[in-house]
C-alpha positions as CSV (number, residue, x, y, z in Angstrom):
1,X,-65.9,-89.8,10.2
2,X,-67.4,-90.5,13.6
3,X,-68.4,-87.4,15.5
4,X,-66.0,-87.0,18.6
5,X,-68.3,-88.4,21.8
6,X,-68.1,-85.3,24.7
7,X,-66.3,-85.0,28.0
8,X,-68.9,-85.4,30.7
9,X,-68.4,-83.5,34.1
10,X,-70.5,-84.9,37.4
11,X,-70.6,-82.8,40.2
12,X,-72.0,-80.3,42.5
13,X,-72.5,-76.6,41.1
14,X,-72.1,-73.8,43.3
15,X,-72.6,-69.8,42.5
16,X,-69.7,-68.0,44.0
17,X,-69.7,-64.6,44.5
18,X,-66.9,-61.8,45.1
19,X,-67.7,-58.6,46.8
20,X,-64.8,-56.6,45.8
21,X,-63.8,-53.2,47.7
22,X,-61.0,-51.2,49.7
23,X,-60.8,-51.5,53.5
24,X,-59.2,-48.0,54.7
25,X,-60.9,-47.9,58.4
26,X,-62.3,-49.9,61.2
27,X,-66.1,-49.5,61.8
28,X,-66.7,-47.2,65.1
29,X,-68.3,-50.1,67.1
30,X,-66.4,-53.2,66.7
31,X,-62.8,-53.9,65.5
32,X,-63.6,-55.0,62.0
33,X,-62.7,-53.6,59.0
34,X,-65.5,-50.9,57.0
35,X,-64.9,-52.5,53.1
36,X,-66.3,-50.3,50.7
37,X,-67.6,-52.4,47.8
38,X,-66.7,-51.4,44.4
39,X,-68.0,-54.5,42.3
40,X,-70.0,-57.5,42.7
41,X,-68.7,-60.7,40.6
42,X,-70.9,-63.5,40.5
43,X,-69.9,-66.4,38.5
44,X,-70.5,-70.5,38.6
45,X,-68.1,-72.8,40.6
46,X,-67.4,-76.2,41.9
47,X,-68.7,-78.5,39.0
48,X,-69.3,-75.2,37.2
49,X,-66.2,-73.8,36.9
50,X,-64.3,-77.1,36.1
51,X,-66.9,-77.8,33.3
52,X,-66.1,-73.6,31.6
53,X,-62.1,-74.6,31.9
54,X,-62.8,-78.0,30.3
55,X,-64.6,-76.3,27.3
56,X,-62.0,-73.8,26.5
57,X,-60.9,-73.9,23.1
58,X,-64.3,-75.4,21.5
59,X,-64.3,-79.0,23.2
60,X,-68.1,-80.2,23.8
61,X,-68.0,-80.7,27.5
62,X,-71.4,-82.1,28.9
63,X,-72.3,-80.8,33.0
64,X,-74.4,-83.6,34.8
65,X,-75.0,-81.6,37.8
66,X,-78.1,-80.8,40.3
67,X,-80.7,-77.3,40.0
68,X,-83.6,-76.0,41.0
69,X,-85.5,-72.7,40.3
70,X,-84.3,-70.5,42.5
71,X,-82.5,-67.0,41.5
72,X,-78.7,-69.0,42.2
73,X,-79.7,-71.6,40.0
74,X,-81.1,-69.7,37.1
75,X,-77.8,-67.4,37.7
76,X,-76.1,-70.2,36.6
77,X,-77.6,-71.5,34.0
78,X,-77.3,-68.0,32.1
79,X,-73.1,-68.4,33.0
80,X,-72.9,-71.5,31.0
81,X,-75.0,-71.3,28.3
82,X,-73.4,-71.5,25.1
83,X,-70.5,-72.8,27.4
84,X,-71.4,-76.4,27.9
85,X,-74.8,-78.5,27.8
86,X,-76.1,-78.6,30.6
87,X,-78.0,-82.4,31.7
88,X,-79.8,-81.6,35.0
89,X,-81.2,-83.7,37.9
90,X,-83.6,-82.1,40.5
91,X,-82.9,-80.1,43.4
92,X,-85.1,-79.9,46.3
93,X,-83.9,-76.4,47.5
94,X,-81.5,-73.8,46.6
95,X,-78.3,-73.9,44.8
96,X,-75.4,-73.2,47.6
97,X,-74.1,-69.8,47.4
98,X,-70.5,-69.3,48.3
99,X,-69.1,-65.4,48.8
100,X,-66.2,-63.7,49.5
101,X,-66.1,-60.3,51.2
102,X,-62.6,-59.2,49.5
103,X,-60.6,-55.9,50.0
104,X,-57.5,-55.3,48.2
105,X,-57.8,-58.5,46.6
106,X,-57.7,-60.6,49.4
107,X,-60.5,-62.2,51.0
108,X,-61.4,-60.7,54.7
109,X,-64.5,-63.3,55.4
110,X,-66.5,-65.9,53.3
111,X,-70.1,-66.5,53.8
112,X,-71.9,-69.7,53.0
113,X,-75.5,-69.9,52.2
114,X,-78.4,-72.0,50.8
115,X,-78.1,-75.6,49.6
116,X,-80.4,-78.6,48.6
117,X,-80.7,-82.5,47.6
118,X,-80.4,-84.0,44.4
119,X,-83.3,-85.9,43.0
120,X,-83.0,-89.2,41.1
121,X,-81.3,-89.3,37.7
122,X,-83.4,-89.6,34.4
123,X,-83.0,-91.2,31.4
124,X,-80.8,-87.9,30.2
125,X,-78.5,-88.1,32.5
126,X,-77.6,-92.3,32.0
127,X,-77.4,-91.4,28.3
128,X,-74.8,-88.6,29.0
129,X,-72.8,-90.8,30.8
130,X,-73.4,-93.9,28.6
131,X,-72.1,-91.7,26.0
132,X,-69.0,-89.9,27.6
133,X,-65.7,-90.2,25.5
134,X,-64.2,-89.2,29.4
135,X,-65.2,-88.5,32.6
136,X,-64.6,-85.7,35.2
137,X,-66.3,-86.1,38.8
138,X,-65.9,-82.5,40.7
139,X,-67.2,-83.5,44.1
140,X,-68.4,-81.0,46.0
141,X,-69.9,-83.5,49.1
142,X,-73.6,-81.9,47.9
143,X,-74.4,-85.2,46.5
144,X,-74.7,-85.2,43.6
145,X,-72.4,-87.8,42.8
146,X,-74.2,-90.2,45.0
147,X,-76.8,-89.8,43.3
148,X,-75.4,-91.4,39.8
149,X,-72.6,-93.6,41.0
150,X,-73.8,-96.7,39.5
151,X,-73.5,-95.2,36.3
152,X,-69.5,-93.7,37.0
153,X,-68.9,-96.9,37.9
154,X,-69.6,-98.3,34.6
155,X,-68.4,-95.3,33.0
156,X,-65.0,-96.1,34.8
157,X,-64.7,-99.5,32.8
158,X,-65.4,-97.6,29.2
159,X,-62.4,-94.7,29.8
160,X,-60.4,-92.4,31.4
161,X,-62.2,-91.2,34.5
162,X,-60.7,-88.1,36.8
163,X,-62.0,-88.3,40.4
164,X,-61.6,-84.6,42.5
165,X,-62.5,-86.1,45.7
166,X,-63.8,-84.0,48.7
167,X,-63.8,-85.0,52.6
168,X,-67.8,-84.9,53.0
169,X,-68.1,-86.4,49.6
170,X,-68.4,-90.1,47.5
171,X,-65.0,-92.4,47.7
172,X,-64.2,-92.7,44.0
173,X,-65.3,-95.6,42.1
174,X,-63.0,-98.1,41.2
175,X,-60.8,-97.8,38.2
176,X,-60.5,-94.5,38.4
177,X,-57.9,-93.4,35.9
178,X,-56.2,-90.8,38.4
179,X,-57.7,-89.3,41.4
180,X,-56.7,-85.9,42.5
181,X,-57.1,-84.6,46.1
182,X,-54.9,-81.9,47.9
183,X,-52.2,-81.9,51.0
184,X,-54.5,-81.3,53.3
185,X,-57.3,-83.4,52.2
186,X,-54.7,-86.6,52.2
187,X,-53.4,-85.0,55.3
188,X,-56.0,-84.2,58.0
189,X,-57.7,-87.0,59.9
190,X,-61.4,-87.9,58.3
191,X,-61.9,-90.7,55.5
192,X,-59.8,-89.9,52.6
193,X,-56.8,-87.7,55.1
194,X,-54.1,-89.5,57.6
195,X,-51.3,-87.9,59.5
196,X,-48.0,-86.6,58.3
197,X,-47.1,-83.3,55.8
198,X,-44.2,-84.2,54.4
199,X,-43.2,-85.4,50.9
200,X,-42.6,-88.5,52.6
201,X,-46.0,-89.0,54.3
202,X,-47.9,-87.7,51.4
203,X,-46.2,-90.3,48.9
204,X,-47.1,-92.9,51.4
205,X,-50.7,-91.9,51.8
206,X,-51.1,-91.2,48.5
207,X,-49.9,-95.0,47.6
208,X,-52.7,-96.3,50.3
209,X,-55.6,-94.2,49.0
210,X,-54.9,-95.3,45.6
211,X,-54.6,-99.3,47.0
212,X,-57.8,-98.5,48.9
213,X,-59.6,-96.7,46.1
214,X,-58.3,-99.3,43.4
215,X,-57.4,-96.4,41.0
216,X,-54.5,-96.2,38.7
217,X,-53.1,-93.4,40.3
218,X,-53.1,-90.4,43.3
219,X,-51.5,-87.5,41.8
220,X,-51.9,-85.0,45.1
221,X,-51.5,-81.1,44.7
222,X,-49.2,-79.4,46.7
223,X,-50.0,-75.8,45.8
224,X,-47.0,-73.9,44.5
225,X,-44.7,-77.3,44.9
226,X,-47.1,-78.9,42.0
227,X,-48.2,-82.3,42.2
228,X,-46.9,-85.4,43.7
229,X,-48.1,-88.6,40.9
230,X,-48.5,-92.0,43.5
231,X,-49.7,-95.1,42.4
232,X,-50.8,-98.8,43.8
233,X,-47.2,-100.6,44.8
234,X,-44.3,-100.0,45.8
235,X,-43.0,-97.7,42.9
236,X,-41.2,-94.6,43.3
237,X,-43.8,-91.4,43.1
238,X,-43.2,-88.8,40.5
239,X,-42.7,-84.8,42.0
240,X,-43.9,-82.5,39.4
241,X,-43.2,-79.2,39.8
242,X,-45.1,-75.9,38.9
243,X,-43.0,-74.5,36.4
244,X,-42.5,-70.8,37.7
245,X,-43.7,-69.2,41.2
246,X,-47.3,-67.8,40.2
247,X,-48.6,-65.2,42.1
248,X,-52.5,-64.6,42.2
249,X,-56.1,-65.6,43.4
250,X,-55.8,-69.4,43.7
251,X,-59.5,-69.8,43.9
252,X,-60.5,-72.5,41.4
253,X,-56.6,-74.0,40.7
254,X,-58.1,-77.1,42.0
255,X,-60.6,-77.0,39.2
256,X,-57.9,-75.9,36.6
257,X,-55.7,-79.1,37.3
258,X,-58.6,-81.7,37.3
259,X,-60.2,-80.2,34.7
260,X,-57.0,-80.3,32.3
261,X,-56.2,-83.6,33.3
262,X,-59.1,-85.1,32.5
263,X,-58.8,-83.1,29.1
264,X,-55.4,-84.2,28.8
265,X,-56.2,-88.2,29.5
266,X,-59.2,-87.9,27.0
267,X,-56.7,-86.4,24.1
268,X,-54.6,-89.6,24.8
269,X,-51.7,-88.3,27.2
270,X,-50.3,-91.0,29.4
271,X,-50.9,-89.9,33.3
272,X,-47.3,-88.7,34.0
273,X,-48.0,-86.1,30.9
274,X,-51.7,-85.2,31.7
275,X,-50.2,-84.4,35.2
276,X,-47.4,-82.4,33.9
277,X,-49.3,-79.9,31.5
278,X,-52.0,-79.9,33.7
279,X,-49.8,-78.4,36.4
280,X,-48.4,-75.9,34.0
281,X,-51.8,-74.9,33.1
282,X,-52.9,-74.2,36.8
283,X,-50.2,-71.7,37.5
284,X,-51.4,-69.9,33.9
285,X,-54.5,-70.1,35.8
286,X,-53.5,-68.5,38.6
287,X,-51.5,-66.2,37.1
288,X,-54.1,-65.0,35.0
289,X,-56.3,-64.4,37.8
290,X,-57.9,-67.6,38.9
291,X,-61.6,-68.0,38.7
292,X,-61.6,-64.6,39.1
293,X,-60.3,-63.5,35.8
294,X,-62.7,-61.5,34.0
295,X,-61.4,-62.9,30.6
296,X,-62.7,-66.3,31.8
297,X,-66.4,-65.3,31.5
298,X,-66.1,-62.4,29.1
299,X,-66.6,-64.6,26.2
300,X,-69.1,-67.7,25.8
301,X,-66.2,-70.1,24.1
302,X,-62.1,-68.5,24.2
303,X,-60.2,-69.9,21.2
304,X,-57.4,-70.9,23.7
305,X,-56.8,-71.6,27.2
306,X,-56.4,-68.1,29.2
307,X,-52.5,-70.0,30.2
308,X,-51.5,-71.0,26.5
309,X,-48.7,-69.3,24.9
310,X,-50.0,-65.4,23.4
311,X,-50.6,-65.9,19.1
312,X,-50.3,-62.3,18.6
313,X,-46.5,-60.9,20.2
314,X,-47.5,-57.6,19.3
315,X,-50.5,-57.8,20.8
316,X,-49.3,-58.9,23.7
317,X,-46.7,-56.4,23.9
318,X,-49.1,-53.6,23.2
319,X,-51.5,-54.9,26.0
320,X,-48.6,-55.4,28.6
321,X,-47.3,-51.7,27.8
322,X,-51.2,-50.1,28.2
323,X,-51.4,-51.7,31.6
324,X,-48.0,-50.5,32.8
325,X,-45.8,-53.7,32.7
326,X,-42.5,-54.6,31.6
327,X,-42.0,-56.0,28.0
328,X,-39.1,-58.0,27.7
329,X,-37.6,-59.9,24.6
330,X,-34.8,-62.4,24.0
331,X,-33.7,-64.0,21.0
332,X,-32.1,-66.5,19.5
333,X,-31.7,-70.1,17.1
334,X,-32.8,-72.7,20.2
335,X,-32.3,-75.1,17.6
336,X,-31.6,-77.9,20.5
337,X,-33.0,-76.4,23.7
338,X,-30.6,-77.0,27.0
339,X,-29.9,-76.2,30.0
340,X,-28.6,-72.9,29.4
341,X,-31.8,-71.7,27.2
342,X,-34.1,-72.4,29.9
343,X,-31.8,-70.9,33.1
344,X,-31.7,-67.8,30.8
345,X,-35.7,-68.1,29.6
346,X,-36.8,-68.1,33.3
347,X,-34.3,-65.3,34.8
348,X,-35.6,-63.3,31.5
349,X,-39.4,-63.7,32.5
350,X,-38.6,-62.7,35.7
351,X,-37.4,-59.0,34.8
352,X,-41.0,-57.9,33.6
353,X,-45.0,-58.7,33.4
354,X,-44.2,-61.1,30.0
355,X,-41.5,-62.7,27.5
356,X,-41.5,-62.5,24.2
357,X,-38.9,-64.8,22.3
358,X,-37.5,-64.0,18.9
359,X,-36.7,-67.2,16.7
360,X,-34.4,-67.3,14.1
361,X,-36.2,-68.6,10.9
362,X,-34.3,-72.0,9.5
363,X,-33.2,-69.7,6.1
364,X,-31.8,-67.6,8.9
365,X,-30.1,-70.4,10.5
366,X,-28.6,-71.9,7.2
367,X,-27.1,-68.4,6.5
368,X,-25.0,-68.1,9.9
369,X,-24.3,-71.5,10.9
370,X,-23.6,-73.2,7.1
371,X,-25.4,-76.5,5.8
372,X,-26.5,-78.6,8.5
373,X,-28.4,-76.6,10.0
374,X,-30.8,-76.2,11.7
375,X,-31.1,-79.8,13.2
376,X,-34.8,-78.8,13.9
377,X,-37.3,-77.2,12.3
378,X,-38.9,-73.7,12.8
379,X,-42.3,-75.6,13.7
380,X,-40.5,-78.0,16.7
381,X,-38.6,-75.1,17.8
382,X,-41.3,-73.1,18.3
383,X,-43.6,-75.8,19.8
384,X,-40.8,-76.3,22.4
385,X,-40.5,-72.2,23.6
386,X,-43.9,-72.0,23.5
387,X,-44.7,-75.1,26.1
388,X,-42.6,-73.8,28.1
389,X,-44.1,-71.8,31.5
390,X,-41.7,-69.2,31.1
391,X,-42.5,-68.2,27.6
392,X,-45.5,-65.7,26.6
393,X,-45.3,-65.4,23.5
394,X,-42.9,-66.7,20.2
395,X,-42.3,-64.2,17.3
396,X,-40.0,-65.5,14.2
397,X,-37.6,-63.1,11.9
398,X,-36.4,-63.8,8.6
399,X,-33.2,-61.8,8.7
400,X,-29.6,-62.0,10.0
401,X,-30.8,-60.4,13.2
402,X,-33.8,-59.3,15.1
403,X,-33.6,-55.8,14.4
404,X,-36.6,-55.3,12.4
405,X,-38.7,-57.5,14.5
406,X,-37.3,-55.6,17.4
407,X,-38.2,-52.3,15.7
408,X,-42.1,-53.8,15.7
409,X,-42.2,-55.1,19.2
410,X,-40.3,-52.3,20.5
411,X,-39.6,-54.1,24.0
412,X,-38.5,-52.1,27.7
413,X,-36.1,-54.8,28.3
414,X,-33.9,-56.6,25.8
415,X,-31.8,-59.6,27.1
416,X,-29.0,-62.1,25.4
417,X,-27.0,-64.9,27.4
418,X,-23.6,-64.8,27.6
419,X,-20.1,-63.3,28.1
420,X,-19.9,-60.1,26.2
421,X,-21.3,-56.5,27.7
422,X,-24.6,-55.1,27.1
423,X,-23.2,-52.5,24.5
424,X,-21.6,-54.6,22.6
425,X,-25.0,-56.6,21.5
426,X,-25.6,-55.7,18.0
427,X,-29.2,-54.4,18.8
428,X,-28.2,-52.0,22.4
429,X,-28.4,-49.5,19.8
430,X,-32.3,-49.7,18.0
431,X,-33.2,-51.0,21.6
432,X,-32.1,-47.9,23.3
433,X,-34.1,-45.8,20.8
434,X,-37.4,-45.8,22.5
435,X,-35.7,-46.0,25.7
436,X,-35.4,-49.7,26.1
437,X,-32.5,-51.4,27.8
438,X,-30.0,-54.5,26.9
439,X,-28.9,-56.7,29.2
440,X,-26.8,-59.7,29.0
441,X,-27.7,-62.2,32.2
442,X,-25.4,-64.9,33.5
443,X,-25.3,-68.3,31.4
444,X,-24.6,-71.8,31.8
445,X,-20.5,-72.4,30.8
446,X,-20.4,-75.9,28.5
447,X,-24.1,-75.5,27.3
448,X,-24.6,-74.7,23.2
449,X,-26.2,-76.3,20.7
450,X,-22.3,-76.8,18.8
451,X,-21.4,-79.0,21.7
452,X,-24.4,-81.2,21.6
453,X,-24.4,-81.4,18.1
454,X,-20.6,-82.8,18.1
455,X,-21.2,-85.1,21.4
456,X,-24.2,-86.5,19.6
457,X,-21.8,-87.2,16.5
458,X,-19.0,-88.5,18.4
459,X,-21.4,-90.9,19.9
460,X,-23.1,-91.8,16.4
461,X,-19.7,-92.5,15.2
462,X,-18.7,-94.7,18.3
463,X,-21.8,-96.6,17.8
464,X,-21.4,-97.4,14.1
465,X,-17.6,-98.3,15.2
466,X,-19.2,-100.9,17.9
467,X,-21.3,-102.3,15.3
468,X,-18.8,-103.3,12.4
469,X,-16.6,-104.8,15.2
């Protein structure tokens, strides 16, 4: 079998850096804040970061990127080794240094320092490209991407190709397979930004950029709205949203979303799904921490995304429950997953720090609902939970009920959908053992897997009716 060919990221590498402290006091002579530093996190970004996200779970990812020999540069390299390979050109002066002064979490002041220019590509770095299975270009406008475009523009023609543009940087090359910039890059005046903030305008600039740029498509990210998918013509743009609210450091996010889309586009998705998981993995990101989060870098090569879906539930649960959180559980068949599931799914998550869902094996299934069923396997059901945002983990039981399993997990919080009281739930009682609660949350009237199942056969039945006439 043919060895898989790499995912080659272009761009600009910076070093960023977060002073992290408390700020309880203003400094005697000026009106600024006195932050007293309790760590120092330095860590690669720009071209950096979005190359460590695009190796997650074992991929060979390939940086093209400019350094020198100076103490930023060398920093660097130590981040990513055993990460990605790294294919160098030149650079004639220091590796920028980005870093945040942060108290409480939030940034008070950022300070920029050093930089340099890229020398001329080698033979290295036109073979790496020649031989890229796809193609991520994390501008930075430290041109670096200047300095190969000749060779993304071929590389355009060969595969997909994700362009994350930046004001002072390279237009994308033609053919681009989706180019991703943000609101206020498409919005402010300058070379890639127009006027106009709403959906509206941002649909319609995102349409000219991508006429301009001859790409495939604009998909523009809107923060916590998600990402707004335009393309050449006259054809209606698609809104995706981020699938819950996340609430964190959004340093990097941008990096997350290019950087799974391009991952995405080289597994084969089509750009309307690359877009969509990609945005679902940016608000794991952020969640999680953002670049930030010290799981990121704590390990050279993370068997999964830090977003995906927990393995383990009781690991989970047991790490939730030492750092203070909120466990809560739900459970159920979700043998055809509706409406009602998912209202119920995201006003579960909401209640505590993560969601575990208990699934009914399919002997499980068989037993209460009789021959038939389920109408989808254990493995699709599972698969379905765990894609979604709201979902942390997905445990499985092969009884009648999740007692046992519940006994195991032994959640704060245990929730069920529908129209009965909390005490009358078959588990209230092994829940409020170790001083958990049951709760019964609001659900959708007309949604249940019975109905479908019997509109579904009405409608087969119609249809065969239709047919013989």
């Amino acid at each position: 079998m043919t060895a898989r060919r790499p995912l080659v990221v272009v761009g600009d590498v910076l070093l960023d850096e977060d002073i992290q402290g408390v700020a309880e006091r203003l400094a005697p002579d000026a009106p600024a804040p006195v932050v007293d530093v309790r760590s120092n996190v330095r860590r690669p970004g720009g071209a950096g970061l979005a190359a460590a996200l695009a190796a997650q779970g074992g991929r060979e990812v390939v940086l093209v990127t400019a350094l020198g020999r100076d103490p930023a540069s060398e920093a660097v390299r130590l981040a990513l080794r055993d990460r990605v390979r790294l294919v160098e050109l030149p650079l004639d002066g220091t590796l920028p240094v980005k870093t945040r002064v942060m108290a409480g979490g939030r940034p008070l002041v950022r300070i920029d320092r050093g930089g340099g220019t890229p020398g001329e590509p080698d033979d290295a770095v036109r073979d790496a490209l020649a031989g890229a299975h796809a193609v991520l270009v994390a501008d930075y406008g430290r041109r670096t991407v200047g300095a190969v475009r000749e060779d993304l523009v071929a590389a355009a023609r060969r595969g997909p190709l994700v362009w994350d543009p930046h004001p002072k940087g390279e237009a994308p090359v033609p053919g681009a397979r989706i180019v991703t910039p943000n609101a206020a890059e498409v919005s402010a005046p300058g070379p890639t930004g127009g006027a106009g903030r709403s959906l509206r305008d941002i649909a319609e600039r995102g349409r000219e950029l991508a006429e301009r740029w001859r790409a495939a498509a604009v998909a523009v990210t809107l923060g916590e709205r998600g990402v707004l998918l335009t393309r050449p013509g006259d054809g209606t743009p698609m809104l995706v949203p981020a699938p819950y609210r996340a609430e964190g450091d959004t340093c990097g996010a941008g990096d997350c979303f290019a950087a799974a889309t391009a991952t995405e586009l080289a597994d084969g998705a089509l750009p309307e799904e690359a877009v969509q998981r990609a945005v679902a993995r940016a608000a794991g990101f952020v969640a999680a921490g953002g670049a930030g989060n010290p799981e990121l870098w704590r390990t050279a090569t993370p068997a999964r995304p830090i977003h995906a879906v927990e393995e383990d539930p009781f690991a989970l649960a047991e790490r939730v429950r030492a750092d203070g959180g909120t466990v809560v559980a739900t459970g159920g068949c979700f043998d055809l997953l509706h409406a009602g599931h998912v209202g119920l799914l995201e006003s579960a998550r909401r209640i505590g720090d993560c969601l575990i869902v208990c699934v009914n094996s399919d002997e499980s299934i068989t037993r209460r609902k009789g021959p038939g069923r389920p109408l989808n396997p254990l493995e699709d059901r599972t698969r379905v939970l765990a894609g979604l945002g709201s979902v942390d983990a997905v445990a499985v039981f092969e009884e009648d009920t999740p007692v046992a399993l519940l006994s195991r997990l032994r959640p704060d919080v245990w929730v069920k959908g529908g129209d009965y009281s909390a005490e009358d739930l078959p588990e209230a009682d092994v829940v409020h053992a170790w001083g958990g609660q049951a709760l019964v949350l609001p659900y959708l009237d007309g949604r249940s897997t019975t109905l479908l199942a019997r509109r579904a056969a009405r409608s087969a039945t119609v249809l065969r009716r239709a047919e013989r006439s």
